[in-house]
C-alpha positions in Angstrom: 242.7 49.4 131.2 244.8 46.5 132.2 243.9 45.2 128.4 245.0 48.9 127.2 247.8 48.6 128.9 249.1 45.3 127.7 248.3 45.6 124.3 250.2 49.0 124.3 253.1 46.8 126.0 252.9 44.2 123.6 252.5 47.1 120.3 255.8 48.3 121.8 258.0 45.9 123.1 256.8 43.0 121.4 256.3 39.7 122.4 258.9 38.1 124.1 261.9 37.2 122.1 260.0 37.8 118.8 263.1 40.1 117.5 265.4 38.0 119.0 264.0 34.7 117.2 263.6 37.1 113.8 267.3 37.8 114.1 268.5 34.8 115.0 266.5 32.7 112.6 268.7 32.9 109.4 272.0 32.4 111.7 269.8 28.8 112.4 269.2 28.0 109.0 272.7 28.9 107.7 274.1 27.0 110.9 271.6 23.7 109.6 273.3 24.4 105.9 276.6 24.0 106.9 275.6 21.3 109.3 274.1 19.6 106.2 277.1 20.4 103.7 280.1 19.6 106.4 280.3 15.8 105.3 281.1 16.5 102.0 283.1 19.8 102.9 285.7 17.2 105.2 287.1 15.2 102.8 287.4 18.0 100.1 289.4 20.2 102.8 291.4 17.0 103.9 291.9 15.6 100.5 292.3 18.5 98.4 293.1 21.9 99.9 295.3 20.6 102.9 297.5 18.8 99.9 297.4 22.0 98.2 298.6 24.3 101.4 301.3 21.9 102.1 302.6 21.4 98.2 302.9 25.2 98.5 304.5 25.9 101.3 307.1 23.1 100.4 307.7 24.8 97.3 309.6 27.2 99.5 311.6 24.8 101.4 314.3 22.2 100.7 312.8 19.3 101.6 314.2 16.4 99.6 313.8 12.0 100.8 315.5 10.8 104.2 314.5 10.6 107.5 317.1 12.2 108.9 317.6 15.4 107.0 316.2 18.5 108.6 314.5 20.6 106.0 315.0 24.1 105.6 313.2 27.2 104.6 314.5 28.8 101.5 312.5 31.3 100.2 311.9 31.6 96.5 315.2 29.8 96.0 313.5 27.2 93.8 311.7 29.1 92.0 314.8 31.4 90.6 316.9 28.2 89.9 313.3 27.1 87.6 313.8 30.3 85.8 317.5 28.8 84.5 316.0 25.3 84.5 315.9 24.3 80.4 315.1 20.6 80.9 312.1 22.6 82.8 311.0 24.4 80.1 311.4 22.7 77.4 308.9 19.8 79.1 306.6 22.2 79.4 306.6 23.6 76.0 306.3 20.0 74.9 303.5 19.8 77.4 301.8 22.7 75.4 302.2 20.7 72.0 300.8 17.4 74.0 297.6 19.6 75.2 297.0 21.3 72.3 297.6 18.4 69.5 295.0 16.3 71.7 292.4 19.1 72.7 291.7 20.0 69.2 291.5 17.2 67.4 289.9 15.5 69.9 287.0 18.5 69.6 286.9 17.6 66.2 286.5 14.4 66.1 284.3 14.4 69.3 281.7 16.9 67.8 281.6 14.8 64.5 280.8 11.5 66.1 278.0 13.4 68.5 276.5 15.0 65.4 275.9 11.6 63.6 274.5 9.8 66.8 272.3 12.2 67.4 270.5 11.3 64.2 268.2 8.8 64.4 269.8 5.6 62.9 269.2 2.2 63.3 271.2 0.1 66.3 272.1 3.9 67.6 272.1 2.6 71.0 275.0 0.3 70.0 276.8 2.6 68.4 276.6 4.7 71.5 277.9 1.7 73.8 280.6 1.1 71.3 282.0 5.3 71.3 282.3 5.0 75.2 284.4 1.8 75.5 287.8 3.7 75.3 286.5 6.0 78.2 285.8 3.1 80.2 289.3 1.6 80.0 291.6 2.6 82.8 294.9 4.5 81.4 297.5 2.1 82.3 295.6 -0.6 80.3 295.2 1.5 77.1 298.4 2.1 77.6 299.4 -1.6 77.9 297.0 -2.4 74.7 298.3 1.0 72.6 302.0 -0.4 73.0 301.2 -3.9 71.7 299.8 -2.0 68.6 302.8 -0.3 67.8 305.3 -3.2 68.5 307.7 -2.9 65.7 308.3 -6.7 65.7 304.7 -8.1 66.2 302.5 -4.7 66.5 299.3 -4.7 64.1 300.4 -1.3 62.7 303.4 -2.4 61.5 302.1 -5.8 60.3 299.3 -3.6 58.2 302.1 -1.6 57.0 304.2 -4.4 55.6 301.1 -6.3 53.8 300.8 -3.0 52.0 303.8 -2.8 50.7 304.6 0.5 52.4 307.7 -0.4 54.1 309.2 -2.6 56.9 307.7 -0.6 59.7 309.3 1.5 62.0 309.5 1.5 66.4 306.8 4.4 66.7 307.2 5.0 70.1 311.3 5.5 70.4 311.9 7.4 67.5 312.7 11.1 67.9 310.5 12.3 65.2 307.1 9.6 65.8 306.9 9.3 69.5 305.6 12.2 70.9 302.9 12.3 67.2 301.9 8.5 68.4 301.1 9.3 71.9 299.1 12.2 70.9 297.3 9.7 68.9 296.8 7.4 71.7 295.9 10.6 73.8 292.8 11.7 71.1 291.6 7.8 71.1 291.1 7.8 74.7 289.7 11.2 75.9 287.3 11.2 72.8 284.4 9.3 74.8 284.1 12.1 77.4 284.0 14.7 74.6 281.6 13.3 72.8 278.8 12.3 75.7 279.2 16.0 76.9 278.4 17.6 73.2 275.8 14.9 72.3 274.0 15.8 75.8 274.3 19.7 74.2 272.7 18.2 71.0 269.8 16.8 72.9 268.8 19.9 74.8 268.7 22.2 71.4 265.2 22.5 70.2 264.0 20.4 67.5 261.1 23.0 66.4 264.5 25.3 65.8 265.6 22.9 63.3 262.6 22.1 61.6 261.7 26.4 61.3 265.9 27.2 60.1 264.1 24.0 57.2 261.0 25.3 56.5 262.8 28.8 55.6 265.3 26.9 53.4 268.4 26.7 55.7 271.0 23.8 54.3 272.5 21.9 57.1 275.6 23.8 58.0 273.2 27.3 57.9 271.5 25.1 60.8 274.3 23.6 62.2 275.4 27.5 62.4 272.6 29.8 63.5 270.8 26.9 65.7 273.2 24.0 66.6 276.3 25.7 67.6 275.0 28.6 69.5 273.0 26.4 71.8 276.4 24.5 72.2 278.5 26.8 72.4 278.3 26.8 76.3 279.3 23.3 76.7 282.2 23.3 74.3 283.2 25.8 75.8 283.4 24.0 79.0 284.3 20.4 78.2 287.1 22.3 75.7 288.7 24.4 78.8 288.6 21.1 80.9 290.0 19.0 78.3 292.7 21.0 78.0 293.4 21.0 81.8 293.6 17.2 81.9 295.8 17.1 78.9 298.3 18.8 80.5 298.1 17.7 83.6 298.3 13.9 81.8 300.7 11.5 83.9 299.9 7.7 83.5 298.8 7.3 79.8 302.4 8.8 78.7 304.3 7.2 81.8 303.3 3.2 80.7 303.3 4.3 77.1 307.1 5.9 76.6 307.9 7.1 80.3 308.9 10.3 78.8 311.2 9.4 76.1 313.2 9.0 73.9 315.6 11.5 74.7 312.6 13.6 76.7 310.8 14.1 73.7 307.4 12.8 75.6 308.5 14.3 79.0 305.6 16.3 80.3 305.9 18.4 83.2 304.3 16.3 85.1 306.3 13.4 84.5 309.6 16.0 85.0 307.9 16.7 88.6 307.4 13.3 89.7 311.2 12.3 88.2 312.8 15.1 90.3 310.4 14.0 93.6 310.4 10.5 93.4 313.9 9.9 91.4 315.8 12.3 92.7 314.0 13.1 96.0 314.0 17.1 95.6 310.2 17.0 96.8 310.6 21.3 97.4 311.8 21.9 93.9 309.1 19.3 92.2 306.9 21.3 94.7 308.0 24.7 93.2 307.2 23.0 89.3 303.8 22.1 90.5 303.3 25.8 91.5 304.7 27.0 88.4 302.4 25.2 86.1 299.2 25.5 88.1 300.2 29.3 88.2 300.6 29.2 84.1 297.9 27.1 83.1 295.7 29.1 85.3 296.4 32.3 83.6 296.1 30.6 80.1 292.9 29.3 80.7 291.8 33.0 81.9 292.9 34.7 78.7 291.3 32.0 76.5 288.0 31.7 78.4 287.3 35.7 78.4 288.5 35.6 74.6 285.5 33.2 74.4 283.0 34.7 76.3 283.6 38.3 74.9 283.4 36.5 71.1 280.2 35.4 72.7 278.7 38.4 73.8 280.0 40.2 70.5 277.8 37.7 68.3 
């Protein structure tokens, strides 16, 4: 009976603390997770999203430089005097052109390069070396090097030009009509790398036996390039093209050594205007409120281009 008993205790009631340690087990394991992810979780919150809090809530204020000047709360006040601002907009329509004339291009040229060292040719792993040096190069130096080419006394570009016969030269990067066409140049030299190692990684994890059956049934190489190579990349272009485009516009450094926004603000992106009006002029709330402004925009941008991209790819 006394076995009875207990067993009919134990059917029950259960042992002792088995729900508790049933219910409490995943609380354990998702305490350990965060335990576990916490030291990388620090310096993102620190580094990244405290910055972030505070840009935004001086956006609101009218914090400008000194020590002694009490800072205020304002409201939206920046943000309607942005909506009057032209020098504003007109830097970031000139961003647009900057992101765009660099992005596409730089696509282009990227998927070109990745298509022919993907094929086996001889000294390929030199070529490779050789497509990533500008991508290894800090900014300010390409910068440095890009402005030595278009000297208009000594620059190679020039000298090229005049042993041609094509002219005297001209001084590419203060001219109202070739500066902001040069840096985009510059721009597409640099950021090509990056492009390229993401779409050649794409071409790598396609299939060859999808290649070799689109031959065998007679497909010519843009047929395979079509129905077999660009549908299995479609996913990363898609991503390295939306990030591109992000740094593009957020550019500072390449466009500050090469031209520091001129001449005349014809290379003045808005992130150059925001760190003129900070660090210049010491209006830190209003370059706060520009910062807002263009993370707002490109945000919404970026949304209406990536859904048009993913519904084209659901469509096909």
């Amino acid at each position: 009976m006394t076995l009875a008993n207990a067993t009919v205790r134990s059917g029950r009631h259960g042992p002792p603390g088995g729900p508790r340690d049933e219910r409490s087990g995943p609380v354990n394991r998702n305490a350990g997770t965060w335990f576990l992810v916490l030291p990388a979780l620090i310096p993102i919150l620190i580094l990244s999203v405290g910055p972030l809090l505070y840009g935004i809530a001086l956006a609101f204020t009218d914090a400008q430089s000194g020590r002694t000047r009490s800072t205020q709360w304002v409201g939206v006040l920046n943000f309607q005097d942005l909506l009057h601002d032209g020098l504003f907009w007109e830097s970031f329509r000139i961003g647009l052109v900057w992101a765009v004339g660099v992005t596409v291009p730089q696509f282009v040229l990227a998927l070109g390069l990745a298509l022919l060292l993907n094929e086996n040719l001889r000294m390929r792993w030199l070529a490779r070396a050789l497509a990533i040096i500008p991508w290894a190069m800090p900014e300010v130096v390409v910068g440095i090097m890009w402005r030595l080419v278009y000297n208009p006394d000594a620059g190679i570009l020039n000298e090229r030009i005049r042993d041609l016969g094509l002219g005297d030269g001209r001084d590419w990067l203060t001219g109202l009509a070739t500066a902001l066409p040069a840096v985009i140049l510059v721009g597409v030299w640099a950021g090509m790398p990056q492009t390229t190692v993401a779409l050649l990684a794409g071409l790598q994890n396609t299939p060859h036996e999808l290649h070799e059956a689109a031959a065998l049934d007679g497909a010519g190489a843009w047929r395979r390039f079509r129905t077999v190579t660009w549908p299995a990349l479609r996913p990363v272009a898609l991503s390295i093209t939306a990030l591109n485009f992000i740094w593009n516009f957020n550019a500072f450094a390449l466009v500050y050594v090469l031209t520091n926004g001129g001449p005349g603000g014809r290379t003045r992106l808005p992130m150059l205007f925001a760190y003129e009006e900070a660090f210049r002029y010491g209006q830190f709330g209003y370059a706060a409120a520009m910062g807002c402004v263009m993370v707002a925009v490109i945000s919404v941008i970026l949304a209406v281009y990536l859904a048009g991209r993913l519904r084209g790819g659901e469509d096909r």
